[in-house]
Structure formats: C-alpha cells, structure tokens
Backbone as JSON, one array per atom type, in Angstrom:
{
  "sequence": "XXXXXXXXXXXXXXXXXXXXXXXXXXXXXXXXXXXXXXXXXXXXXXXXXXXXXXXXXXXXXXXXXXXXXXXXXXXXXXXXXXXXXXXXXXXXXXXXXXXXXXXXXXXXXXXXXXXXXXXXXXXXXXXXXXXXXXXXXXXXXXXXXXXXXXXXXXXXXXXXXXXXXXX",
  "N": [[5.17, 67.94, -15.45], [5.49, 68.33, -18.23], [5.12, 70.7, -20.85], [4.11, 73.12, -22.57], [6.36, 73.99, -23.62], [8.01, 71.4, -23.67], [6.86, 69.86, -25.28], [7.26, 71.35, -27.67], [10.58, 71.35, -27.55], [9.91, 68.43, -28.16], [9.05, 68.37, -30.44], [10.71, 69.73, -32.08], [13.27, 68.27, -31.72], [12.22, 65.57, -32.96], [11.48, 66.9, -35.46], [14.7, 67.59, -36.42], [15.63, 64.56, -36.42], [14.53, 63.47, -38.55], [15.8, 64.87, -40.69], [17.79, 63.19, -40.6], [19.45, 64.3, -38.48], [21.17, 66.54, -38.23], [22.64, 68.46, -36.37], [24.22, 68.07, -32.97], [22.5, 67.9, -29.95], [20.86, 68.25, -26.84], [18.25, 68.1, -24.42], [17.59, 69.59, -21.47], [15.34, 69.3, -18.95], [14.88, 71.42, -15.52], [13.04, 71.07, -12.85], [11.76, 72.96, -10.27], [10.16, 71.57, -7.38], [8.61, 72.83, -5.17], [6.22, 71.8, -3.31], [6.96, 69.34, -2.92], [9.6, 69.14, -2.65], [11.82, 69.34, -3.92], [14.33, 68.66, -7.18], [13.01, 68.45, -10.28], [14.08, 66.4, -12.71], [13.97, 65.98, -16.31], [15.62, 64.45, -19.14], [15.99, 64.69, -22.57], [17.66, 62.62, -24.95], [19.61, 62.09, -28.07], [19.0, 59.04, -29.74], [20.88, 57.32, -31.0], [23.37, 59.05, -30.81], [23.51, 58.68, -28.09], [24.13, 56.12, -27.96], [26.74, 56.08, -29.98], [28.75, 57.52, -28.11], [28.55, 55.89, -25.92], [29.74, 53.22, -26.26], [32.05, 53.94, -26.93], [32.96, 55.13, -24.58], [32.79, 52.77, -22.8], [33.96, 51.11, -24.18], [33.02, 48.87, -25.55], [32.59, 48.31, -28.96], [30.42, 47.08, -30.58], [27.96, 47.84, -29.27], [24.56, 47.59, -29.0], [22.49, 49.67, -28.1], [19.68, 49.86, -28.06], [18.5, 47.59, -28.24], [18.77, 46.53, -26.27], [17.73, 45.11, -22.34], [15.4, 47.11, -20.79], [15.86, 47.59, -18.42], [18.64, 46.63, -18.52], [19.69, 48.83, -20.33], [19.21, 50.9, -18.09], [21.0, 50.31, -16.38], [23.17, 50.64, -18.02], [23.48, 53.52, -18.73], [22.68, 55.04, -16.92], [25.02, 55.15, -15.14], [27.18, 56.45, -16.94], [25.08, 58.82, -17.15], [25.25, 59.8, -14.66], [27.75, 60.39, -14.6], [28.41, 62.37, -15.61], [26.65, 64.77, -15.72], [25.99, 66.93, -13.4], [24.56, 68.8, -10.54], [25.07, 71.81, -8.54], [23.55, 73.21, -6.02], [23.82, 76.93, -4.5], [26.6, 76.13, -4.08], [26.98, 73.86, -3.23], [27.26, 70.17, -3.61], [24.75, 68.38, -5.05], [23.0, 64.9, -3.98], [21.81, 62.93, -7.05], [19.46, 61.18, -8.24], [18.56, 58.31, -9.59], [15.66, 58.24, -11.92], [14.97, 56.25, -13.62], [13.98, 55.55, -17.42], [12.37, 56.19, -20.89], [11.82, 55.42, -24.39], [11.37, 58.06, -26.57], [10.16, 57.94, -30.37], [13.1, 58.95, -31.95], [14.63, 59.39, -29.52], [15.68, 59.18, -26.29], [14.3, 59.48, -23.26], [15.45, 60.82, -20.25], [14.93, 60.18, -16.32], [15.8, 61.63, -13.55], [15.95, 62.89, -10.0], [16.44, 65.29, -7.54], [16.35, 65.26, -4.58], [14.71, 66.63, -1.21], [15.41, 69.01, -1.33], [16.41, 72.38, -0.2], [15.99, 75.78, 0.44], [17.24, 77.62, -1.51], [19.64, 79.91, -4.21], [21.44, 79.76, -5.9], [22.0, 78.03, -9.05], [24.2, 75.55, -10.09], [24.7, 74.06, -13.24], [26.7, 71.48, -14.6], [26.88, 69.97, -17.26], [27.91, 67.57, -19.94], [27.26, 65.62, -20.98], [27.86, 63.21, -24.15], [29.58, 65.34, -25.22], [32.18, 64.13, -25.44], [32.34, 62.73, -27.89], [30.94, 63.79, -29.57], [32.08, 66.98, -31.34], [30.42, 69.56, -31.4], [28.42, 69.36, -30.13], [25.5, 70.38, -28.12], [24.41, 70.83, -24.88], [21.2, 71.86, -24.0], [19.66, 73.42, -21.37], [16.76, 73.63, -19.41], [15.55, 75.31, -16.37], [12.88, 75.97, -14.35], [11.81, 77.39, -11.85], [8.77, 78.58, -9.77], [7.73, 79.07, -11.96], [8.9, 80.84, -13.52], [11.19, 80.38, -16.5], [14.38, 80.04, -16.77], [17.48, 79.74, -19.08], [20.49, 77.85, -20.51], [23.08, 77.41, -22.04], [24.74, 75.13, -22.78], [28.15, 73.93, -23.74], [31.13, 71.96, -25.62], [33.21, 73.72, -24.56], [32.19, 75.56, -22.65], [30.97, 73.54, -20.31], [29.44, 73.94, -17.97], [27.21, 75.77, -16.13], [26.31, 78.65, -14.65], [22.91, 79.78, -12.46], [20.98, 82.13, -11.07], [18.52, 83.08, -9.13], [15.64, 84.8, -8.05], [14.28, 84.83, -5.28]],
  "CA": [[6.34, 68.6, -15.94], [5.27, 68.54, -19.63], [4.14, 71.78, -21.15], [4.22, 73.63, -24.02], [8.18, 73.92, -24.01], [8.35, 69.92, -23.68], [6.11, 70.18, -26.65], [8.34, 72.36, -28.64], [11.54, 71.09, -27.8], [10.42, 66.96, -28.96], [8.81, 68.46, -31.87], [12.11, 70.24, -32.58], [14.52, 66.98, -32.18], [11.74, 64.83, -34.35], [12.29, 67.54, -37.37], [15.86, 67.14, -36.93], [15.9, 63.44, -36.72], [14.05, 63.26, -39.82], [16.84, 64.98, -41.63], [19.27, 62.58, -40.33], [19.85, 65.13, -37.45], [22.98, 67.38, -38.4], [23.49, 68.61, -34.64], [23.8, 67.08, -31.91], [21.8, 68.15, -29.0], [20.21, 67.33, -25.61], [17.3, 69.18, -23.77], [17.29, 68.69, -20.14], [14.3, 70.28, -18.17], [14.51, 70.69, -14.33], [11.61, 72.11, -12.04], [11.69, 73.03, -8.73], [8.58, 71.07, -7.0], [8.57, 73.42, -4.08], [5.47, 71.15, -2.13], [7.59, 68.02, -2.64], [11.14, 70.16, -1.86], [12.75, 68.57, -5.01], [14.01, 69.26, -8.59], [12.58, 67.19, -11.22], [14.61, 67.23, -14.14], [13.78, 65.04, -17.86], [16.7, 64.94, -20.19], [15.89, 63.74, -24.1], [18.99, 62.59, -25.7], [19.21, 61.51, -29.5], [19.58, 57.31, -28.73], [22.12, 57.29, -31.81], [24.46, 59.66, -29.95], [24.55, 57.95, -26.74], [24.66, 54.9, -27.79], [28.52, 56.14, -29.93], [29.39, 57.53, -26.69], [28.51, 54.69, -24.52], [30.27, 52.14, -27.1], [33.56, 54.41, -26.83], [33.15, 55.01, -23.14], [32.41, 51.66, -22.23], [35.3, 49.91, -25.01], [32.29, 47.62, -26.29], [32.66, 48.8, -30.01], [29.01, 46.3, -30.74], [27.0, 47.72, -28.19], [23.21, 47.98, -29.61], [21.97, 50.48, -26.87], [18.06, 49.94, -28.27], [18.48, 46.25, -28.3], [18.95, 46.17, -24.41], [16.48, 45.25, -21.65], [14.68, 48.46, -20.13], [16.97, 47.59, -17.19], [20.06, 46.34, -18.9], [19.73, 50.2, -20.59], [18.99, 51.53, -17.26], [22.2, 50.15, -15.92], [24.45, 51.46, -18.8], [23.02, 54.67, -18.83], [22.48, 55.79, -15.46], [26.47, 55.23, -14.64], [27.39, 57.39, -17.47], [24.92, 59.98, -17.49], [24.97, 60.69, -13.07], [28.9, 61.15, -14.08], [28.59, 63.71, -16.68], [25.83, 65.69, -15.33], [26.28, 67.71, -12.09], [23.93, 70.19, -9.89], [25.25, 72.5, -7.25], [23.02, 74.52, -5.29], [24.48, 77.53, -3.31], [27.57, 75.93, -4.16], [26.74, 72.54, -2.75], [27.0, 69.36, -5.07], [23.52, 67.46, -4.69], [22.73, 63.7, -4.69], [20.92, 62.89, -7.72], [18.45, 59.71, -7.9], [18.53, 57.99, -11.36], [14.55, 57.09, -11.66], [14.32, 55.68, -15.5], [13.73, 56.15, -18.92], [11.45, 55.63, -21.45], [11.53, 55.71, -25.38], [10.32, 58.28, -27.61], [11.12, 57.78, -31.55], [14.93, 58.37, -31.92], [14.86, 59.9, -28.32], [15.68, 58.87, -24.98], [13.94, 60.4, -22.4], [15.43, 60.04, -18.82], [14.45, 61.12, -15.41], [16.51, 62.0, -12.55], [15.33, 63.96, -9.05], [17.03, 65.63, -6.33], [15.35, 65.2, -3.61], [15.68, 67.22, -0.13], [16.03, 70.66, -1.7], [16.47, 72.83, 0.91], [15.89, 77.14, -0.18], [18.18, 78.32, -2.66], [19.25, 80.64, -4.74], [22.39, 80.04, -7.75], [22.02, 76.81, -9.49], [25.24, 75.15, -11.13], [24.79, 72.99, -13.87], [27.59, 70.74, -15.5], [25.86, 68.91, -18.68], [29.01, 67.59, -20.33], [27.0, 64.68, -22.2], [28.21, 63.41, -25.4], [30.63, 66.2, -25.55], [33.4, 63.42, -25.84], [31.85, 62.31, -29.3], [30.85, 65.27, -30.81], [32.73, 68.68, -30.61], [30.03, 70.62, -31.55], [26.91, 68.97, -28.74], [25.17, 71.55, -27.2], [23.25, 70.54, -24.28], [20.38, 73.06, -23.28], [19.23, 72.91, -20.09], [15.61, 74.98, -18.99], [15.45, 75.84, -15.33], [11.71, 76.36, -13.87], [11.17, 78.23, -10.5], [8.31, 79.45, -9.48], [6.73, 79.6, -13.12], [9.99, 81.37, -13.9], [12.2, 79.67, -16.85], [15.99, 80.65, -17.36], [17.54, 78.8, -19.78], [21.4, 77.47, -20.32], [23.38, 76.55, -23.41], [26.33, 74.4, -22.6], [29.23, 73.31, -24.69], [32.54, 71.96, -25.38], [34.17, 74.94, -24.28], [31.52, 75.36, -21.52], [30.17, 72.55, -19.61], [29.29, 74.14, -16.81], [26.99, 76.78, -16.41], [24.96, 78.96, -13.2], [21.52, 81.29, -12.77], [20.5, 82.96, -9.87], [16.93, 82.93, -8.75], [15.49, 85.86, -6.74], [12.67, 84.68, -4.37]],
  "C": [[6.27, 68.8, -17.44], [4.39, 69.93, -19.84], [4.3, 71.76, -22.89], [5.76, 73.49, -24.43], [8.44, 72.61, -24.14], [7.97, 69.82, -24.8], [6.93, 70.36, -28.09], [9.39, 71.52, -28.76], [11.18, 68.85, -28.82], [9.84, 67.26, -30.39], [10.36, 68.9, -32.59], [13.01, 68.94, -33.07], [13.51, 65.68, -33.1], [11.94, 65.12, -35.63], [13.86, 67.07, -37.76], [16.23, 65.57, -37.31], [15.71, 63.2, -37.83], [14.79, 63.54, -41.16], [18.25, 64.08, -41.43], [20.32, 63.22, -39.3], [21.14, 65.45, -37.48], [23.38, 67.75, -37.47], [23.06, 67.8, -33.9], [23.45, 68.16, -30.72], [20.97, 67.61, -28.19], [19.34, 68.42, -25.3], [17.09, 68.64, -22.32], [16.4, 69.85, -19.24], [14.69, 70.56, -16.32], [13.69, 71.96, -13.8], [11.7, 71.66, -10.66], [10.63, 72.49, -8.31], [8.86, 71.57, -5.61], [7.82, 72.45, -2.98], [6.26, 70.2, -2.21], [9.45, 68.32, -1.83], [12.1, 69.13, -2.51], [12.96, 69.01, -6.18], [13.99, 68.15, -9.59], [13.36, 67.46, -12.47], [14.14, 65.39, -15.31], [15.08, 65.74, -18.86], [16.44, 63.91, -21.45], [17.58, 63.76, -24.73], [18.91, 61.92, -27.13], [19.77, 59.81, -28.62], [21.04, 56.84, -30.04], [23.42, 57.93, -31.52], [24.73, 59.1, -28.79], [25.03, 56.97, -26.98], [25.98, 54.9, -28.83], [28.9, 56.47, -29.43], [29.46, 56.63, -26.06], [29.76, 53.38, -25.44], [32.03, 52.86, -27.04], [34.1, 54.41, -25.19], [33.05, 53.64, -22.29], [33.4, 50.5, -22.8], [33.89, 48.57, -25.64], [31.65, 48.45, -27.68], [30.78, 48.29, -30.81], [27.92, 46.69, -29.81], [25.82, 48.08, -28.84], [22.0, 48.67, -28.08], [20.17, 49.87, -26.73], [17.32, 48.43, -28.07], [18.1, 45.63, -26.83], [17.98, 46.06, -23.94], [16.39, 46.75, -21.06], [15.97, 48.12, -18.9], [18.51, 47.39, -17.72], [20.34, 47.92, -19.01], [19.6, 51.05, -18.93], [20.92, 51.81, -16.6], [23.61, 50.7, -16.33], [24.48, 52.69, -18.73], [23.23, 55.36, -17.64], [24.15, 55.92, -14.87], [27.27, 56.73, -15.24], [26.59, 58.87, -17.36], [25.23, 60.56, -15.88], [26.73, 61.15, -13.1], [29.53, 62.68, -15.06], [27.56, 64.78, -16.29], [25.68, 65.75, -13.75], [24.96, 68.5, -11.58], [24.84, 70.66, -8.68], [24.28, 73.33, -6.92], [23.59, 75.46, -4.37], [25.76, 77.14, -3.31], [27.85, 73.95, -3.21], [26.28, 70.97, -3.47], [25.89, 68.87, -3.88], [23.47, 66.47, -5.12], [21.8, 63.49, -5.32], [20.11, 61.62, -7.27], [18.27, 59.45, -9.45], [17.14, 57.19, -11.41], [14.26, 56.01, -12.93], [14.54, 56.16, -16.62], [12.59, 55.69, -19.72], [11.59, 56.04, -23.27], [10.51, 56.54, -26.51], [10.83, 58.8, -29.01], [12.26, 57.49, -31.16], [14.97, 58.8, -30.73], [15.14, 59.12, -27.21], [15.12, 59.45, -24.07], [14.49, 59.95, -20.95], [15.05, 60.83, -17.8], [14.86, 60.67, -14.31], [15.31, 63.18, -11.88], [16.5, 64.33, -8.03], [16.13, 65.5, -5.46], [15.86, 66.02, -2.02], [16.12, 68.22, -0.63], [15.61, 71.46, -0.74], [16.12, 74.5, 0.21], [17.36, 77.08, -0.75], [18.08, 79.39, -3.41], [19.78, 80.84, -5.81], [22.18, 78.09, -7.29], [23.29, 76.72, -10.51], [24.87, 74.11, -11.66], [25.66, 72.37, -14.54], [26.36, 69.89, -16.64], [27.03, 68.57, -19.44], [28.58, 65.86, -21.23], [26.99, 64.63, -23.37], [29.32, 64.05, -26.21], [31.77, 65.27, -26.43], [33.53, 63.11, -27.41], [31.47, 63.47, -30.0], [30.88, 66.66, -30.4], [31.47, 69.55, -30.87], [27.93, 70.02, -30.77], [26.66, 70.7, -28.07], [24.03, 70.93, -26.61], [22.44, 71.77, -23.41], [19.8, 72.59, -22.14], [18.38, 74.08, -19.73], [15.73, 74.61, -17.43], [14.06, 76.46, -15.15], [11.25, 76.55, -12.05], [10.0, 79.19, -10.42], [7.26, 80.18, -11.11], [7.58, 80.33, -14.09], [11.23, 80.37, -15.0], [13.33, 80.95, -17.42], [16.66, 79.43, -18.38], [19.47, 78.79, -20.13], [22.07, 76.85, -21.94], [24.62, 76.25, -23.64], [26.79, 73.45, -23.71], [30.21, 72.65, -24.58], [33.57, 72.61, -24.45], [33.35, 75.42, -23.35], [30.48, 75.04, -20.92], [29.42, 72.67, -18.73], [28.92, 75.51, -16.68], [26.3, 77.4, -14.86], [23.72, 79.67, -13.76], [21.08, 80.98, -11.51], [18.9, 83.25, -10.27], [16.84, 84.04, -7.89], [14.2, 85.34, -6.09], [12.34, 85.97, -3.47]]
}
C-alpha cells in the first residue's frame, strides 16, 4: 500500500512538523484489495493533535499519548478513532477491524481493514477526526480502485464525503 503518494504525503507532514505544524491535518489512504475482497486503509495523524483530542475526549487533562504501551495506545485510540471515522458502501455502513499502529516521527500511523467487500460502486466517507479540537482540521482521504485514485477533503463544515467508481 505504500507508493509514491505515501511518500509525498509523510514527506509533506514532516516539513510541516518541522515548522511547528500550523495546520492541522490527517491523510487517510484506503485501497480496494480486490484478490483479498477488502479495503485497506492507513491513516497518519499528527500524535500532538490526537493526543489534545483524546485528553479532552477522554476528561484525562495529563494524558501522555506517546508515553503509553503500544497496546495501552492501541486501546485509547482505536475507541476514538472507529467512532469518528465511518465507510458506507452502496449506502451500507461497514464493519471496520482496528489492526494497529506504529510510530513515525511526530506521526501516528494506524491501520484499519474492512474486510468482506462485496462489488460496489459509491463510497461514503465520514473522517470527523480531531475536528472537535481544531476548527480548521482537514482530513484528506485518497481512495484507490483499480489503480484509480479519487481524492476527498473533509472538514468542519463537511465531515462526510462520497465518490462513485465506474467498473
């Protein structure tokens, strides 16, 4: 699932970090794996932004997100992010699968699957992470079918986005 665009986008949020990262932004990939009949998605999040979301959403004002075990973090994380981020296919919400994460720099990287994707053809995405904490988040979200990327750039003002696929 790494290409050139994976490439791009962590070079992108390393420049910004480096300035002390003036926006806030997420990049969340997902790819259809047609032979497996699943969509793989990776979402990088700055770890300084979730972790003043999670500390507001959670009422533990001390929480040191980076501090945590790989699992402790798994546990905080995975609650919050499977309730802020949505898929519908066809108009059909799908169960996600929360597999992990893994640290890179200031980043988070996590990785969720659907599994059991059946043909389709409009994808809904909600991405509504962070929003709460900072009005001006924009989480992008790429879409890969078929070799095909569409791409998504949800906000405040809208969380929740579609794109139609033609097979």
């Amino acid at each position: 699932m790494l290409g050139l665009q994976t490439i791009f986008w962590s070079f992108c949020i390393n420049i910004v970090a480096a300035f002390a990262h003036p926006i806030h932004v997420s990049v969340t990939e997902i790819e259809m794996d047609e032979k497996d009949k699943r969509l793989e998605i990776m979402m990088r999040v700055f770890a300084d932004d979730l972790e003043l979301t999670l500390r507001q959403a959670t009422n533990q004002p001390e929480l040191d997100l980076l501090s945590q075990t790989k699992k402790t973090r798994d546990e905080i994380v995975s609650k919050y992010l499977m309730s802020h981020f949505n898929i519908s296919l066809d108009g059909k919400a799908q169960k996600k699968v929360y597999l992990g994460h893994e640290q890179e720099d200031v980043a988070l990287i996590f990785y969720i699957e659907i599994p059991n994707v059946k043909k389709w053809k409009t994808i809904q995405i909600k991405n509504d992470i962070i929003m709460e904490m900072h009005a001006d988040q924009s989480n992008i979200v790429h879409v890969t079918v078929r070799e095909k990327i569409r791409s998504l750039r949800l906000t405040k003002n809208n969380p929740s986005d579609k794109l139609t696929f033609d097979f």
